[in-house]
Every structure is written in structure tokens, then in C-alpha cells.
KELOVEX-749179 format. One record per residue (C-alpha): residue number from 1; residue in three letters; x, y, z. Coordinates in Angstrom, 3 decimals, padded with zeros to 6 digits. Layout:
  seq  type        px        py        pz
  NUM   ALA         X         Y         Z
...
//
This chain:
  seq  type        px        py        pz
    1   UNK  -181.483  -091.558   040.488
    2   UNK  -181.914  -087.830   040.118
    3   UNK  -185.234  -086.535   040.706
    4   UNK  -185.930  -082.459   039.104
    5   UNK  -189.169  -081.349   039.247
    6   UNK  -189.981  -078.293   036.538
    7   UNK  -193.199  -076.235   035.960
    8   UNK  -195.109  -075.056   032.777
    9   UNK  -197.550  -072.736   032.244
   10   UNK  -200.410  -073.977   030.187
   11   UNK  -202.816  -072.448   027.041
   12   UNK  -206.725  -072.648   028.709
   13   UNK  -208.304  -075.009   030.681
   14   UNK  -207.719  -078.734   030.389
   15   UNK  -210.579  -081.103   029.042
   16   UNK  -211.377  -084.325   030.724
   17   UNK  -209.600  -085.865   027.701
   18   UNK  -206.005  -083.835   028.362
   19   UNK  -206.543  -084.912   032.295
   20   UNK  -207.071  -088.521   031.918
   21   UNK  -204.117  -088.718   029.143
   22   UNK  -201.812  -086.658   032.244
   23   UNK  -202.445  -089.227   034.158
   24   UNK  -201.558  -092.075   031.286
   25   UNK  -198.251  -090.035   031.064
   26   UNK  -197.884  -090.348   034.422
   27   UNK  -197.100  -094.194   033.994
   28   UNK  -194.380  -093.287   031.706
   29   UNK  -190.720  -094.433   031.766
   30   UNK  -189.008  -091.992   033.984
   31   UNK  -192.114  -089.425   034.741
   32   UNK  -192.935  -090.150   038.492
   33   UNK  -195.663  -087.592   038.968
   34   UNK  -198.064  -084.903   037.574
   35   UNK  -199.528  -082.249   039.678
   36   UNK  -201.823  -079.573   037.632
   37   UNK  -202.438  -076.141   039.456
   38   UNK  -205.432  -074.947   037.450
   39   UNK  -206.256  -071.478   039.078
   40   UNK  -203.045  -070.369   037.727
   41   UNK  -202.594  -072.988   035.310
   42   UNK  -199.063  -074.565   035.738
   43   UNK  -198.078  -078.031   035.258
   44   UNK  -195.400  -079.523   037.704
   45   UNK  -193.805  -082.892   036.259
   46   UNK  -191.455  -084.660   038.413
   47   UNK  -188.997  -086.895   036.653
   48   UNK  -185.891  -089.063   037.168
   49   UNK  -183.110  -086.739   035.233
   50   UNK  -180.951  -090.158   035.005
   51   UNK  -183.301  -091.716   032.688
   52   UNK  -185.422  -088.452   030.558
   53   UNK  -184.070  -084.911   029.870
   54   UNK  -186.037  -082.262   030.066
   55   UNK  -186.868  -081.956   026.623
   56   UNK  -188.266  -085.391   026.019
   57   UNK  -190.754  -084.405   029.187
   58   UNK  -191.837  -081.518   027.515
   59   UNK  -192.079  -083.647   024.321
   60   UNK  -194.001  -086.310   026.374
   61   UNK  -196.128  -083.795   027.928
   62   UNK  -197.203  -082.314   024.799
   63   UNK  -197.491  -085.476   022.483
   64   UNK  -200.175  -085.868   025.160
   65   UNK  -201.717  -082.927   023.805
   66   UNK  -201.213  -080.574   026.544
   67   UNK  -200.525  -076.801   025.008
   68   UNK  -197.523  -075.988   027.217
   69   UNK  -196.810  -072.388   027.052
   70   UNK  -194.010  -071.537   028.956
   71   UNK  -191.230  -072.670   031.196
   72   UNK  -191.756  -071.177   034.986
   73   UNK  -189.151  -070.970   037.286
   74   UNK  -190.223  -071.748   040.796
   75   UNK  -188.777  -069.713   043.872
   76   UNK  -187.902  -071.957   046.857
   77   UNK  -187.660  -069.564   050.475
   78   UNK  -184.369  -070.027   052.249
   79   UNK  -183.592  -072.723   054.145
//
């Protein structure tokens, strides 16, 4: 198993409706876990790369009607 983790930036704030179908998606084959950031509104998706690509996460993500925006890159600090 290969776990990536990647980050979108999302359109507005999220109704109770979006949130509760996150965490529906978060039972999906592959998707391990959702975290939302909503003062700066990102969405971090964690995901076994041996089973999804990252396409078919973002497709996942916004069948659950989630307006993803844009892709952002995350900076790690040096180990």
C-alpha cells in the first residue's frame, strides 16, 4: 500500500449536506481519510495510491458535490 495525501482548495463554505456526504466518501474504496480546513478552506484526502489515482479522488470528491477549486501543493519543513 501507498498512502499520498493531496490538498484542494474549495468554492465557499460547506453545507451540512456536503459535510455529512465527506464523511460517506470517507468509507470509500481506497479513501482512508478527510480532513476539511475551513478558515482557509482546503480539503486534505488521504488515499491508498495502489488502489485510486488521483483523478478518480478528485472525481469522488466532487461527485459528492464538493466544488473543488484548485490543486494546493503543501510545503513540508526539512527534516
Amino acid at each position: 500500500m501507498t498512502y499520498l495525501e493531496v490538498s484542494y482548495r474549495y468554492a465557499g463554505p460547506l453545507s451540512p449536506a456536503q459535510v455529512k456526504a465527506l464523511g460517506e466518501l470517507a468509507s470509500h474504496y481506497g479513501i482512508l481519510r478527510i480532513r476539511v480546513d475551513e478558515a482557509n478552506r482546503v480539503a486534505s484526502i488521504q488515499f491508498d495510491a495502489s488502489r485510486l489515482k488521483e483523478t478518480e479522488v478528485v472525481h469522488w470528491v466532487r461527485r459528492a458535490a464538493i466544488p473543488l477549486t484548485e490543486k494546493v501543493e503543501v510545503s513540508r519543513s526539512p527534516a
